[in-house]
LUMPATI-976015 format. One line per field, with one value per atom (N, C-alpha, C, O): x, y, z; residue number from 1; residue in three letters. Coordinates in nm, 2 decimals. Each point is the difference from the previous one (the first is absolute). Layout:
u <- c(X_...);
v <- c(Y_...);
w <- c(Z_...);
num <- c(NUM_...);
residuo <- c(ALA_...);
END
This chain:
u <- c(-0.48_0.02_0.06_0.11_-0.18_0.06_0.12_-0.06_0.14_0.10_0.02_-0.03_0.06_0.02_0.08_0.06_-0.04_0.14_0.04_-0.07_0.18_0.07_-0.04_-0.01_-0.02_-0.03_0.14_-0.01_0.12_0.10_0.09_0.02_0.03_0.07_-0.11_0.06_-0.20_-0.11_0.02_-0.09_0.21_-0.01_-0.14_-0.07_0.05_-0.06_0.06_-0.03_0.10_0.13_0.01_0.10_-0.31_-0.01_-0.07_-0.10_0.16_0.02_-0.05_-0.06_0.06_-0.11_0.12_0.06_-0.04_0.08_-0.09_-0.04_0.00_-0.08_0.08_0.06_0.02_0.02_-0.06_-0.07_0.12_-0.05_0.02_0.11_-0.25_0.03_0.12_0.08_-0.07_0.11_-0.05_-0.11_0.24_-0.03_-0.09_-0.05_0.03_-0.07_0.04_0.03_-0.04_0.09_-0.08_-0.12_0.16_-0.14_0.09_0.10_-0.16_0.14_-0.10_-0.09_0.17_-0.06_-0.10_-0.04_-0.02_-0.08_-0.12_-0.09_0.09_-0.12_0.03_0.06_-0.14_0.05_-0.20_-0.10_0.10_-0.12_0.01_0.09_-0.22_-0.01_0.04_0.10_-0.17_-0.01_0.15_0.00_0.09_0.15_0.08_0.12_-0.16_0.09_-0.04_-0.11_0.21_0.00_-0.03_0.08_-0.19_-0.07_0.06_-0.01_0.10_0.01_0.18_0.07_-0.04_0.16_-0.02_0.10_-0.26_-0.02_0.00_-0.07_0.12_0.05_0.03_0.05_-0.08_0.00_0.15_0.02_0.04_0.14_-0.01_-0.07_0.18_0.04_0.15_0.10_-0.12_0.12_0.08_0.05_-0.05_0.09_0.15_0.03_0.02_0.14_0.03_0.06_-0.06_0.02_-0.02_0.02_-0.06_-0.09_0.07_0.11_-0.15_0.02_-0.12_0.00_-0.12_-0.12_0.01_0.06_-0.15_0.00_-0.18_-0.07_0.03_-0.15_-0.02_0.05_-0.11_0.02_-0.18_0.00_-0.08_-0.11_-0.07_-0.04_0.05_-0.05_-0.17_-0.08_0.04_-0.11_-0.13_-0.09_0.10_-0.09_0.02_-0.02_0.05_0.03_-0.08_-0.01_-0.04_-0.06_-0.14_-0.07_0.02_-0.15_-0.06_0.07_-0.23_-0.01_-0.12_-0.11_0.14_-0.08_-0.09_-0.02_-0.08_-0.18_-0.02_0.02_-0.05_-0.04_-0.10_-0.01_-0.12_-0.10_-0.12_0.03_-0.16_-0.03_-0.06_-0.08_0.12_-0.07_-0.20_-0.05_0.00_-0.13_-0.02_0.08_-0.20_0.02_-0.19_-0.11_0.17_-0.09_-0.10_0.05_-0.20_-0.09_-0.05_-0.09);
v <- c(1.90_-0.14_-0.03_0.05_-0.14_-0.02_-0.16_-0.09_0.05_-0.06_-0.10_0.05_-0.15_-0.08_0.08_0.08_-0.10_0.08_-0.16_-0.10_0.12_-0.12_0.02_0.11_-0.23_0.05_0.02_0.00_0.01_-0.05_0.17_0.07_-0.03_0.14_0.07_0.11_-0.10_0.12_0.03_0.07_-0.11_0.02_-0.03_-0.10_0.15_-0.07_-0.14_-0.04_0.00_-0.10_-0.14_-0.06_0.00_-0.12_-0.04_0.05_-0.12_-0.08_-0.12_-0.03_-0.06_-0.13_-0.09_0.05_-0.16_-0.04_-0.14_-0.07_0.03_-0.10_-0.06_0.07_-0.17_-0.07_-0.15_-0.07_0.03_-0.06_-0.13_-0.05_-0.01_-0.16_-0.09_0.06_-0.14_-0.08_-0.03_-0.05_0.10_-0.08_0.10_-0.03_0.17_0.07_0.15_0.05_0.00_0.16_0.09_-0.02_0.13_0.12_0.11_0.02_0.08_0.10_0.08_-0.04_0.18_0.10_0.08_0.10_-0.11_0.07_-0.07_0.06_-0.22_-0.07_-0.12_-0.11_0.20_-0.13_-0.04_0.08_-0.17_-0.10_-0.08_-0.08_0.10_-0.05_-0.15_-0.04_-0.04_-0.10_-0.09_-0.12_0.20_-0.02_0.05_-0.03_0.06_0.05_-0.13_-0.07_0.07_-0.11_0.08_0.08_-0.12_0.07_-0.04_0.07_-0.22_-0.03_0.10_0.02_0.01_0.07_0.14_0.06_0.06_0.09_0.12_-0.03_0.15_-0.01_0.18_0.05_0.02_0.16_0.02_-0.04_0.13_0.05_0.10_0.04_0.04_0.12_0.02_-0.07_0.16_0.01_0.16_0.09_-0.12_0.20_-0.07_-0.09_0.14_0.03_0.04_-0.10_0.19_0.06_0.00_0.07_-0.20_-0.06_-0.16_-0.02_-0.06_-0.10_-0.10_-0.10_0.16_-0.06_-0.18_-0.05_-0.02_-0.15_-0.02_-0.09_0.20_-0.06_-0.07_0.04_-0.15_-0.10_-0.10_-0.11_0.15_-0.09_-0.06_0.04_-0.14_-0.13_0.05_-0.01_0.08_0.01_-0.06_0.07_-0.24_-0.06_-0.01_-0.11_0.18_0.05_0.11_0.02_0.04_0.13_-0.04_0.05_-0.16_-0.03_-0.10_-0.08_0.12_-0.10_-0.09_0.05_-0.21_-0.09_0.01_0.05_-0.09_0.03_-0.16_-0.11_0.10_-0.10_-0.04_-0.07_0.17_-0.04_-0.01_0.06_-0.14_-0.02_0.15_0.06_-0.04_0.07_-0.03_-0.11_0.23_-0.02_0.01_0.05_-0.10_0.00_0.09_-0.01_0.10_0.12_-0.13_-0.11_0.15_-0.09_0.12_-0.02);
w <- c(-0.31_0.02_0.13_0.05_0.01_0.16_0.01_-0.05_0.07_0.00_0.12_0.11_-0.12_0.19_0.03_-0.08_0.22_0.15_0.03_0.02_-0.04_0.12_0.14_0.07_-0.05_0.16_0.11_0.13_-0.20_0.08_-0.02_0.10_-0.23_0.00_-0.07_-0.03_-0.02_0.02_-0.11_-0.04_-0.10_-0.10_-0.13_0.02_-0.11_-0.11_-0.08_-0.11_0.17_-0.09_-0.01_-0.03_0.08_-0.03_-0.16_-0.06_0.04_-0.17_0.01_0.10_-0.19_-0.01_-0.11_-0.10_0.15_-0.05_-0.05_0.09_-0.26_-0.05_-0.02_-0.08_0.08_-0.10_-0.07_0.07_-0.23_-0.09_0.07_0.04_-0.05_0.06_-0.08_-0.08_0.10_-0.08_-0.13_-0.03_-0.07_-0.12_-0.07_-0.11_0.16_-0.11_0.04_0.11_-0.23_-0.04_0.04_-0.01_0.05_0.04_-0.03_0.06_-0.20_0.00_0.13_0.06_-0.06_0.10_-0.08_0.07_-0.19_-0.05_-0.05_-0.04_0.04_-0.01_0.14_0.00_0.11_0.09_0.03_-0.01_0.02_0.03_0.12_0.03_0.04_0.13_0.00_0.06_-0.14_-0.02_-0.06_-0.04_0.06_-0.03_0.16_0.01_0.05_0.12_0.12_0.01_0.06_0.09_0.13_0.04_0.02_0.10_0.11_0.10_-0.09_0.17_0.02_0.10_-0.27_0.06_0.02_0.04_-0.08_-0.03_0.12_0.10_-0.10_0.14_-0.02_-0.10_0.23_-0.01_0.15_0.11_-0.19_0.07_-0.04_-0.09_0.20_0.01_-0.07_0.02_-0.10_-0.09_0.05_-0.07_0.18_0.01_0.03_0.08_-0.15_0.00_0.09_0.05_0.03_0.13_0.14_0.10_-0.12_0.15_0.01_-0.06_0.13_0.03_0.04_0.07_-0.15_0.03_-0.03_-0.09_0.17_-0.02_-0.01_0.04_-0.11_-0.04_-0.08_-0.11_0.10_-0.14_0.03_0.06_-0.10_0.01_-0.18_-0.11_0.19_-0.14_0.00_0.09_-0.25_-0.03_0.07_0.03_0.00_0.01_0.18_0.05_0.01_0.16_0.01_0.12_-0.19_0.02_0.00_0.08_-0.18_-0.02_0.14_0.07_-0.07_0.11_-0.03_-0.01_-0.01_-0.07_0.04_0.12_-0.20_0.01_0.09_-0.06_0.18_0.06_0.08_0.09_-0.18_-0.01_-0.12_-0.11_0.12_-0.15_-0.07_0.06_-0.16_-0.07_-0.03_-0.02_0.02_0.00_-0.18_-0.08_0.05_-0.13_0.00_0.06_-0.22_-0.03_-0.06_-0.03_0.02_-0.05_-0.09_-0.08);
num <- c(1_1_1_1_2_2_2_2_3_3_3_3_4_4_4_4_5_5_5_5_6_6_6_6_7_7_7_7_8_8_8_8_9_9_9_9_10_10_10_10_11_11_11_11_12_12_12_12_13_13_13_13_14_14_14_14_15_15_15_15_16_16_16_16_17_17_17_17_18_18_18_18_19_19_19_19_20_20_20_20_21_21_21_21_22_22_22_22_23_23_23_23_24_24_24_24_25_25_25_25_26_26_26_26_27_27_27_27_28_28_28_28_29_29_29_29_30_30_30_30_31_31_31_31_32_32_32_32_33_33_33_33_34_34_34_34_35_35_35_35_36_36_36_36_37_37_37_37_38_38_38_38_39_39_39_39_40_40_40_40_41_41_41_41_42_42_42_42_43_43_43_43_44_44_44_44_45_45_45_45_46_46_46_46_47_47_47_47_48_48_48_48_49_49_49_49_50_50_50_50_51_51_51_51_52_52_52_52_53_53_53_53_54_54_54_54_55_55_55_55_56_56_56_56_57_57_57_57_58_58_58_58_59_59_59_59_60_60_60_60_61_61_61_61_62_62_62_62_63_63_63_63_64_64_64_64_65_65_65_65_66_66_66_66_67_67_67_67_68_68_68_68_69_69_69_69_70_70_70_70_71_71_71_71_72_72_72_72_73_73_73_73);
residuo <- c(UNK_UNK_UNK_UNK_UNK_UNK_UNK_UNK_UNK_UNK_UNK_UNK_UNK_UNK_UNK_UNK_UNK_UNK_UNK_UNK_UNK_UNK_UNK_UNK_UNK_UNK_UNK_UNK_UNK_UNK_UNK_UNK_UNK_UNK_UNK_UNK_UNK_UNK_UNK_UNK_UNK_UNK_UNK_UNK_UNK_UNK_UNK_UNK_UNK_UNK_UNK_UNK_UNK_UNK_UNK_UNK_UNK_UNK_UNK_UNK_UNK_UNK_UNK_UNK_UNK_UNK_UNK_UNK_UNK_UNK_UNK_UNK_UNK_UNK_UNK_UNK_UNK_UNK_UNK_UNK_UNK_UNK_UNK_UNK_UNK_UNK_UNK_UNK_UNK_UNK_UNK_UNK_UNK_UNK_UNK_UNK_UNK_UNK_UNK_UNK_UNK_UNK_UNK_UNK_UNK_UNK_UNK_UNK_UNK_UNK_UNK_UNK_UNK_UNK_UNK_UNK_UNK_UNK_UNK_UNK_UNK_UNK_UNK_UNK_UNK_UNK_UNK_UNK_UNK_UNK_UNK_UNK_UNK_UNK_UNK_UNK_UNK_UNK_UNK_UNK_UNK_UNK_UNK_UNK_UNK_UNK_UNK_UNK_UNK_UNK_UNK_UNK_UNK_UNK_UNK_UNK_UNK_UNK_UNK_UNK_UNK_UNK_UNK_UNK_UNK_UNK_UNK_UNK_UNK_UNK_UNK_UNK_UNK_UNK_UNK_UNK_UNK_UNK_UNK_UNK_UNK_UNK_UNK_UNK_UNK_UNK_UNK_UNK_UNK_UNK_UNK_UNK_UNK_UNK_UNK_UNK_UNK_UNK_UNK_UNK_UNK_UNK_UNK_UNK_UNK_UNK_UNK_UNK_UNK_UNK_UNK_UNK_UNK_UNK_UNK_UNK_UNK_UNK_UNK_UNK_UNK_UNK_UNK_UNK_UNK_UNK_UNK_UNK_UNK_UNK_UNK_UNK_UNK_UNK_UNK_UNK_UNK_UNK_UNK_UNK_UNK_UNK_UNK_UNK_UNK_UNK_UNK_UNK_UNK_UNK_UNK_UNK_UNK_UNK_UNK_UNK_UNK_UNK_UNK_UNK_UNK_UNK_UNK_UNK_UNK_UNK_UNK_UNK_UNK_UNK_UNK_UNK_UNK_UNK_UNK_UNK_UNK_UNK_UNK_UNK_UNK_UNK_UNK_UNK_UNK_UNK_UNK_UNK_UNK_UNK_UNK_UNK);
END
């Protein structure tokens, strides 16, 4: 199984941090997309041992489709 690297201390030690939009419960063993609030959703580096400041919001990584899709006939 291959793992993200921080790009910052080279560790394996970035994590994904979802959380539940407002007003609704998500335990950690039934979580659902459609419960998680996408604009707070966000990947950090969790080493203890570093001082890393990597922190990018999920929807920073994607790059909008800004042109038309062709449609299959």
């Amino acid at each position: 199984m291959k793992y993200p690297i921080c790009p910052e201390c080279g560790e394996n030690t970035i994590v994904l941090f979802a959380p539940p939009k407002e007003g609704k419960y998500c335990s950690a063993d039934d979580v659902e997309w459609k419960n998680v609030d996408i604009q707070r959703t966000h990947l950090y580096c969790c080493n203890g041992s570093s001082t890393c400041k990597f922190n990018t919001k999920i929807q920073e990584l994607t790059t909008p489709l800004t042109e038309a899709r062709y449609k299959k006939f």
